[in-house]
ZAMARGU-4260 file (C-alpha; in steps of 0.2 Angstrom, whole numbers, plus 5000, padded with zeros to 4 digits):
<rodrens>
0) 5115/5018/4822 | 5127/5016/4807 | 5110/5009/4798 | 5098/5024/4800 | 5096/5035/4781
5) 5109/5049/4776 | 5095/5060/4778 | 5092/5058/4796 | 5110/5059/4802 | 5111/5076/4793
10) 5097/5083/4797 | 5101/5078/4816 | 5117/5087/4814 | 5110/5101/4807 | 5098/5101/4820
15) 5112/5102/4836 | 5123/5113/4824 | 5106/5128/4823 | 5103/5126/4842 | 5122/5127/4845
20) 5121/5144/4836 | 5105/5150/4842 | 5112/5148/4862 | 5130/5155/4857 | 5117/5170/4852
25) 5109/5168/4868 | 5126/5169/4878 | 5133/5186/4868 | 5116/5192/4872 | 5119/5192/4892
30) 5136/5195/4892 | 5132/5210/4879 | 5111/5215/4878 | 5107/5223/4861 | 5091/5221/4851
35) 5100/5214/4835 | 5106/5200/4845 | 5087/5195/4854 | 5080/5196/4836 | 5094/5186/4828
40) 5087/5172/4840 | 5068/5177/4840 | 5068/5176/4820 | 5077/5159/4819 | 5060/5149/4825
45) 5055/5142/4810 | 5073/5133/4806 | 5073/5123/4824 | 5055/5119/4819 | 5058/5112/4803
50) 5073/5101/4804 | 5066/5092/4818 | 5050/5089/4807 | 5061/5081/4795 | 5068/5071/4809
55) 5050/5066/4813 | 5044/5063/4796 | 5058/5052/4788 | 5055/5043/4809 | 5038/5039/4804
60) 5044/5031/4787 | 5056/5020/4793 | 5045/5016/4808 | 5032/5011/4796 | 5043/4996/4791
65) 5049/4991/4809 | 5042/4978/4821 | 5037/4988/4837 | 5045/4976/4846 | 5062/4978/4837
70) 5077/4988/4844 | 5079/4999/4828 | 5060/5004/4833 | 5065/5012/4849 | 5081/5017/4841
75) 5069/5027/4831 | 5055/5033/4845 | 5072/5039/4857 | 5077/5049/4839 | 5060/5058/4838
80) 5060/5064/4857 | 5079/5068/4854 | 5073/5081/4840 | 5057/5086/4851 | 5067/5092/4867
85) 5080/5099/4855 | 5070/5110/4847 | 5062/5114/4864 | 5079/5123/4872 | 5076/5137/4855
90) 5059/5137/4861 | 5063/5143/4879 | 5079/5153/4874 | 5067/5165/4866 | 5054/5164/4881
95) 5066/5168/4891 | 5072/5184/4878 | 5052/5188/4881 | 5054/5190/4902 | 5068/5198/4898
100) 5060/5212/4889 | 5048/5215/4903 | 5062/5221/4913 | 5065/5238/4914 | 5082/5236/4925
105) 5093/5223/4915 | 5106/5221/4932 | 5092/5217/4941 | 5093/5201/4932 | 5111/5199/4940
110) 5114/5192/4921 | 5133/5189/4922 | 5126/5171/4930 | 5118/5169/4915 | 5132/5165/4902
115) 5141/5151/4910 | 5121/5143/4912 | 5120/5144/4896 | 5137/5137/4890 | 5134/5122/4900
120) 5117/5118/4889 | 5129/5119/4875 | 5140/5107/4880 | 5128/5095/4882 | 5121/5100/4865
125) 5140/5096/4858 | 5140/5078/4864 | 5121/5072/4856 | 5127/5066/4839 | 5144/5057/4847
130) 5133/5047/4861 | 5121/5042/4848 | 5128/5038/4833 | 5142/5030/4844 | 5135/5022/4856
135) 5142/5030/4869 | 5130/5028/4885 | 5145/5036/4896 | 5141/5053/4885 | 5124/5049/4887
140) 5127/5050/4905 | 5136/5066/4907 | 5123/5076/4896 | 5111/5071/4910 | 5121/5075/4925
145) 5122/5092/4918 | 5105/5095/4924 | 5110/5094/4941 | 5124/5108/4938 | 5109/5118/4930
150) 5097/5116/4944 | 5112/5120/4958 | 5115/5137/4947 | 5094/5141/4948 | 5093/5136/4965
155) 5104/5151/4965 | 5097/5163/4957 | 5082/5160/4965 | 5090/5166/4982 | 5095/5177/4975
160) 5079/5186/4969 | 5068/5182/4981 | 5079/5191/4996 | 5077/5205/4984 | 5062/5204/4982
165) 5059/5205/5002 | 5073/5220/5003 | 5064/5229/4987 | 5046/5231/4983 | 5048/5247/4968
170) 5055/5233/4957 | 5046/5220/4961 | 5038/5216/4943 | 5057/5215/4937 | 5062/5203/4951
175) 5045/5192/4944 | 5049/5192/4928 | 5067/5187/4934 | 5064/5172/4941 | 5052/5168/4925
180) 5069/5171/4914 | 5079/5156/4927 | 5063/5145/4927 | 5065/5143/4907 | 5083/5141/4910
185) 5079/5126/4924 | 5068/5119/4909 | 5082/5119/4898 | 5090/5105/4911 | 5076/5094/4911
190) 5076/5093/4894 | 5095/5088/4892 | 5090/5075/4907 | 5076/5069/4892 | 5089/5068/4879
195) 5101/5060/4892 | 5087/5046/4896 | 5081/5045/4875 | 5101/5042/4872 | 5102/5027/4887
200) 5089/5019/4878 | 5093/5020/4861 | 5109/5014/4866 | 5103/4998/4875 | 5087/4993/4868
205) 5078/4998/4882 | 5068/5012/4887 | 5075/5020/4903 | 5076/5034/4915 | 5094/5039/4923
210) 5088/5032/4940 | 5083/5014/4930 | 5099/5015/4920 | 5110/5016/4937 | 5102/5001/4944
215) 5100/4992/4931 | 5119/4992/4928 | 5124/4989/4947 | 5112/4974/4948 | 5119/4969/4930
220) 5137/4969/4934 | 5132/4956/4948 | 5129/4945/4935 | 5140/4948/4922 | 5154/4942/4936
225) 5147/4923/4930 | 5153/4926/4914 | 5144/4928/4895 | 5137/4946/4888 | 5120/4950/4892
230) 5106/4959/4886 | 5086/4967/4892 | 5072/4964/4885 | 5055/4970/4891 | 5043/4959/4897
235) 5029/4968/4903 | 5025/4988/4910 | 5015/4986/4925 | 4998/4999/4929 | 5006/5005/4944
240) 5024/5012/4934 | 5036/4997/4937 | 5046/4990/4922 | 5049/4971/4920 | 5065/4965/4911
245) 5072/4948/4907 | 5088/4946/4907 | 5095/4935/4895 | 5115/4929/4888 | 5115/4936/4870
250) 5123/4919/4862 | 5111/4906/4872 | 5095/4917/4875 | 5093/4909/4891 | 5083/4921/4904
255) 5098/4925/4917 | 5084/4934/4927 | 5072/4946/4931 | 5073/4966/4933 | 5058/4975/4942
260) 5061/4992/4946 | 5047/5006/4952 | 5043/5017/4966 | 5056/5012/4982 | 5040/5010/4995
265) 5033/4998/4985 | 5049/4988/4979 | 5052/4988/4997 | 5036/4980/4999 | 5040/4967/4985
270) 5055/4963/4992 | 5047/4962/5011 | 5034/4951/5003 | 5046/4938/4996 | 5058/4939/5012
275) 5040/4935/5020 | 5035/4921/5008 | 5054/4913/5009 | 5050/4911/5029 | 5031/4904/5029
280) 5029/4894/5015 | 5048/4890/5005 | 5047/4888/4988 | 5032/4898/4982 | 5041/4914/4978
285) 5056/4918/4968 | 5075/4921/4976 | 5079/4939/4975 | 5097/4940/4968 | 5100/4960/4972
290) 5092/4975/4977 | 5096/4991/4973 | 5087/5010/4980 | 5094/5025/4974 | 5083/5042/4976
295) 5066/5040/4976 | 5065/5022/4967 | 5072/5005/4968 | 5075/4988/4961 | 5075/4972/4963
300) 5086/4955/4951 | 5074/4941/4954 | 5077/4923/4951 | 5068/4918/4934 | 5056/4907/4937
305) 5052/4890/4922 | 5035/4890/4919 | 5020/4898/4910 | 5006/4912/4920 | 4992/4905/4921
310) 4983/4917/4911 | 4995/4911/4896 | 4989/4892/4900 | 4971/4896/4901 | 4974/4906/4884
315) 4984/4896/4874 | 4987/4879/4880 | 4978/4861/4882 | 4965/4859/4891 | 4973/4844/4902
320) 4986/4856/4905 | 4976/4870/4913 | 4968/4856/4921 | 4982/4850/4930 | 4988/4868/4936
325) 4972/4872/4939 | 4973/4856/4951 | 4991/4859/4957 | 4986/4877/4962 | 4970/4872/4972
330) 4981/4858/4982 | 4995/4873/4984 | 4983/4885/4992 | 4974/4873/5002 | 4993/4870/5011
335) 4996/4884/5013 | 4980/4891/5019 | 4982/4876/5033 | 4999/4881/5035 | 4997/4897/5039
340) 4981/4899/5049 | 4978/4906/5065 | 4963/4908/5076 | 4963/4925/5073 | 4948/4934/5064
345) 4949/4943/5049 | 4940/4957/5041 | 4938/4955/5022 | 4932/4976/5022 | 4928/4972/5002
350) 4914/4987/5003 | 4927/4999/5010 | 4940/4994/4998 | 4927/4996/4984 | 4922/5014/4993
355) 4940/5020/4991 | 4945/5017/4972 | 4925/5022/4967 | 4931/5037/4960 | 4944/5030/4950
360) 4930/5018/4939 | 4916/5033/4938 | 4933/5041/4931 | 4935/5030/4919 | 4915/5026/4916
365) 4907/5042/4919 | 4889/5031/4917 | 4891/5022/4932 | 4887/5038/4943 | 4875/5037/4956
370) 4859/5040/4951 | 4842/5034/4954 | 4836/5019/4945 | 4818/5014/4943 | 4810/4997/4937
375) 4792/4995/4932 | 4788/5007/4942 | 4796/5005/4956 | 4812/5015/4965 | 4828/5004/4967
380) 4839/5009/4979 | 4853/5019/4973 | 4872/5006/4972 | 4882/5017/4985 | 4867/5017/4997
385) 4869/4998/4993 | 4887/4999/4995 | 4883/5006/5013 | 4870/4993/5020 | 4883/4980/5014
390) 4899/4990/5024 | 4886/4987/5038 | 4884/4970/5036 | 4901/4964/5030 | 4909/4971/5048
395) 4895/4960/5058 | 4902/4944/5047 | 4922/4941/5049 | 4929/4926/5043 | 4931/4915/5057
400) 4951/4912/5054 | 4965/4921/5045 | 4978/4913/5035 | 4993/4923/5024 | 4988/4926/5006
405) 4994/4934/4991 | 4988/4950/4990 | 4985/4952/4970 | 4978/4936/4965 | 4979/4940/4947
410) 4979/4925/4934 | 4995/4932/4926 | 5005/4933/4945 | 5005/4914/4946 | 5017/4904/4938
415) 5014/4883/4934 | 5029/4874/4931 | 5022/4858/4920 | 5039/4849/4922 | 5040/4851/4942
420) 5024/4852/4942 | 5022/4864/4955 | 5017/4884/4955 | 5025/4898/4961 | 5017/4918/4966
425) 5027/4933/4960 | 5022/4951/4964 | 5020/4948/4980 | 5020/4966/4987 | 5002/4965/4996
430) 5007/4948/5005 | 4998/4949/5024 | 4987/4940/5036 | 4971/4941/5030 | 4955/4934/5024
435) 4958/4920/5008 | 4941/4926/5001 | 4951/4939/4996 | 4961/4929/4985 | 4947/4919/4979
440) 4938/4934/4972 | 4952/4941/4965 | 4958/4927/4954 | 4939/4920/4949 | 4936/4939/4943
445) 4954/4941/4934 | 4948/4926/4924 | 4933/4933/4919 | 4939/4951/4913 | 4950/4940/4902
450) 4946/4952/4886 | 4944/4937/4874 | 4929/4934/4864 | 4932/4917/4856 | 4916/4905/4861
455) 4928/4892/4865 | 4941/4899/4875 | 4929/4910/4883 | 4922/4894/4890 | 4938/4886/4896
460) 4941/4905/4906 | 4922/4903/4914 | 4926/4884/4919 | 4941/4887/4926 | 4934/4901/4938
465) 4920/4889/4943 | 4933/4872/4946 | 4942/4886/4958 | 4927/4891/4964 | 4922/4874/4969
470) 4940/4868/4975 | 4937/4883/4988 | 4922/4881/4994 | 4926/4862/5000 | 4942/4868/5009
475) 4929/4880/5017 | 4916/4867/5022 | 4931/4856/5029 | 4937/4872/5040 | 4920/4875/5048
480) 4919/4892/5040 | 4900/4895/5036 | 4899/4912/5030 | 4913/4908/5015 | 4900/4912/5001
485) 4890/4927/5009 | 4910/4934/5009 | 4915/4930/4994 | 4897/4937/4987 | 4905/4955/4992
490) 4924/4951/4988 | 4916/4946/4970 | 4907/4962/4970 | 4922/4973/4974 | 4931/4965/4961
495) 4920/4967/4947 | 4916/4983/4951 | 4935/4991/4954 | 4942/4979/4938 | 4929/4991/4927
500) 4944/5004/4929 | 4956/4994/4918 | 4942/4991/4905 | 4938/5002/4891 | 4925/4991/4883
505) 4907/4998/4887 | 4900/4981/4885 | 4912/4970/4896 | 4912/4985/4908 | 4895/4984/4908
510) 4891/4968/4912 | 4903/4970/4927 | 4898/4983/4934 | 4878/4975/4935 | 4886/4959/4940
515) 4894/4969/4955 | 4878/4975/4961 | 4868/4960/4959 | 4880/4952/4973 | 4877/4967/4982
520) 4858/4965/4982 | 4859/4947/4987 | 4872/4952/4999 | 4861/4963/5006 | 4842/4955/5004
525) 4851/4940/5016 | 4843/4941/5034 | 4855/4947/5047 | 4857/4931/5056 | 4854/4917/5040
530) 4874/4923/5030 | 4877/4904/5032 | 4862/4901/5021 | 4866/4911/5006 | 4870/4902/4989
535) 4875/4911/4975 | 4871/4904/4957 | 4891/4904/4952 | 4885/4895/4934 | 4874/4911/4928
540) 4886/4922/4936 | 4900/4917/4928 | 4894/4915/4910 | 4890/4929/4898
</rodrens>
């Protein structure tokens, strides 16, 4: 931190040392209420305000010159949202001064709780500059846990006031605007919680919550027991709020592993998912290392894996490379798939899947509301009426086995190793007995909404999907399973059509969304009876 300007290091220090003053004000004032001490506070605004302007000002400048990637950038970031929730605690000091003065009974207030809430926000004031500028994540911490202390004492009060408000109803309006003045005060805990989290980060290079922080540093330490220093670095932030870290030794930058963290149900899941993998098919999915729950999340250490994703491959490398894992992946699945099938039935329920996250794209892409369409003349039927006849005739037409697939068959959840030769699957939380069309549609259609427009590659993206297609629909033909492509028609169609979510491009988007109903139609124009006979045109379909 040594390295940030002169200007920022005093202008954060002058920053604590005004908010400092303005709660000591704020403390007087409960222990001892008198008008000159609420102004004193109220006409103090304006200094809170413009030294963390400053703050953000000379941040802006120096972030101007930073790679985003850089740990002087978040060092920067966690600065600015330092300043931001400082100024915020003047901010509900006076709000709470305001319910104060709608009270007509001050010892309704009960305010001699009130002192001792407020030196406790002071002290965590008191350590900002030492656990920043000294790297001092243990400081860090304790600002944080003050929150709990803070909450605890509003739990309180909030007891408190409401079995008065029960036992009094003529001072009703002062108990309301009581337990207004304590919510302010509970804000003032989550924001030393946000400071708490800006200072974690800073420190190590890595933006964290308190929950993250803890088990990242239990699952580290079994690490660190092999011996070298090690460091994080982000490798991706997933749509569903998980973080993915690389864990790497500082001298030889060698990935040690991998840290996913997120919601506890679904790291469960992850974690259930490899367990499950690790007993079907060994050597598809990473070895988890450590797992870690605490609260309301969790976390998983994961083997790191050599290798590239497939989206990178298809991207970025040769083309006889991302023939030879296009190949290696086809002769994996095809294993598997006779691996792990059973006689059972499966139910692919695309349109119902489709039905459920519908809201979500018309969300996103407003113009995709159902409304009535006419060509030359002529009324089409509307896509959710569409999407309805299709339901109908997807549950008359089950695929005539089931085998264990993936879940998530994105292109960047697979992983080729050139030098072994061999691909594993990672993200593996929606593993299950099910129908592979699934999988099929879901990694033919995560190639196409590949946002790259370069002719070339583009090209390579839409032959890959059609090599998969075909390596697919042989193992299909061998199985006896005659209704593969009216299936995958309405797995393609759920795909398109639910990937529009993640796409802002109105074009892309677009051609999707026309492509999804298309599928639909021929879907649905197929006699009941004749789903054997349906062929798509794959080629036209998967070329813009």
């Amino acid at each position: 931190m040594t390295s940030l300007p002169k200007t920022i290091r005093e202008n954060l220090h002058f920053l604590c040392a005004e908010i400092d003053g303005q709660l000591l004000q704020l403390e007087a004032f409960f222990k001892e209420p008198t008008t000159a001490r609420a102004r004193r506070i109220m006409d103090r605004a304006g200094y809170a305000h413009n030294l963390k302007t400053r703050i953000h000002a000379a941040c802006v400048r120096q972030l101007a010159n930073t790679k985003k990637d850089n740990r002087r950038h978040l060092t920067l970031r966690s600065l600015e949202f330092i300043a931001t929730d400082l100024q915020r605690l003047a901010n509900l000091a006076r709000q709470s001064l305001r319910h104060v003065e709608c009270i007509d009974t001050f010892e309704t207030l009960v305010p001699g709780r009130y002192p001792s809430i407020v030196r406790c926000v002071r002290s965590g004031v008191g350590k900002i500059e030492e656990a920043f500028f000294g790297n001092d994540s243990k400081q860090a911490i304790e600002i944080g846990e003050l929150q709990k202390k803070i909450e605890a004492d509003y739990r309180k009060l909030f007891k408190t006031y409401t079995k008065e408000m029960s036992n009094s109803k003529q001072r009703s309006a002062d108990i309301a605007n009581s337990l207004l003045v304590a919510s302010e005060f509970q804000r003032m805990g989550d924001s030393l919680k946000a400071i708490s989290e800006a200072l974690i980060s800073a420190n190590i290079g890595q933006a964290v919550n308190l929950e993250r922080y803890f088990a990242l540093q239990s699952l580290m330490s079994d690490l660190e027991g092999t011996g070298g220093a090690l460091k994080i670095e982000t490798i991706a932030e997933t749509r569903s709020g998980s973080s993915i870290s690389a864990i790497k030794d500082k001298k030889t930058e060698e990935v040690a592993a991998v840290f996913k963290d997120g919601e506890k149900n679904k790291v469960k899941d992850e974690r259930e998912g490899v367990k499950s993998w690790h007993a079907i098919y060994p050597g598809l999915a990473p070895k988890i290392l450590s797992y870690e729950k605490r609260n309301q999340s969790a976390a998983l250490l994961i083997e790191h894996l050599p290798g590239m994703t497939f989206e990178h491959i298809v991207l970025n490398e040769p083309e006889e490379l991302c023939d030879r894992a296009l190949a290696c992946l086809a002769r994996t699945l095809k294993d598997v798939w006779k691996q792990t099938r059973t006689n059972e039935p499966a139910e692919l329920g695309s349109m119902q899947q489709l039905a459920k996250r519908l809201s979500k794209v018309r969300r996103v892409h407003p113009e995709f509301r159902d409304t009535s369409i006419q060509f030359s003349g002529v009324k089409l039927p509307s896509f959710d009426k569409l999407m309805d006849e299709a339901a109908d005739r997807e549950a008359a037409v089950s695929a005539p086995f089931s085998v264990y697939i993936h879940g998530d068959f994105n292109v960047d959840n697979i992983i080729y190793d050139p030098g072994e030769n061999r691909v594993h699957f990672i993200d593996l939380h929606r593993s299950r007995y099910m129908d592979y069309v699934q999988d099929v549609s879901v990694f033919m259609v995560s190639n196409y909404r590949l946002q790259i427009l370069d002719s070339v590659t583009r090209h390579r993206i839409m032959q890959a999907s059609l090599a998969f297609y075909k390596a697919t629909k042989a193992f299909a033909r061998k199985q006896g399973d005659e209704t593969f492509e009216f299936r995958l028609a309405l797995g393609l169609a759920r795909s398109f059509a639910t990937s529009t979510r993640f796409i802002f491009d109105k074009q892309l988007s677009r051609r999707m969304w026309l492509r999804a109903r298309y599928l639909i139609e021929q879907a649905v124009a197929c006699p009941p009876g004749e789903e054997a006979r349906l062929r798509l045109p794959m080629k036209e379909i998967f070329v813009d």
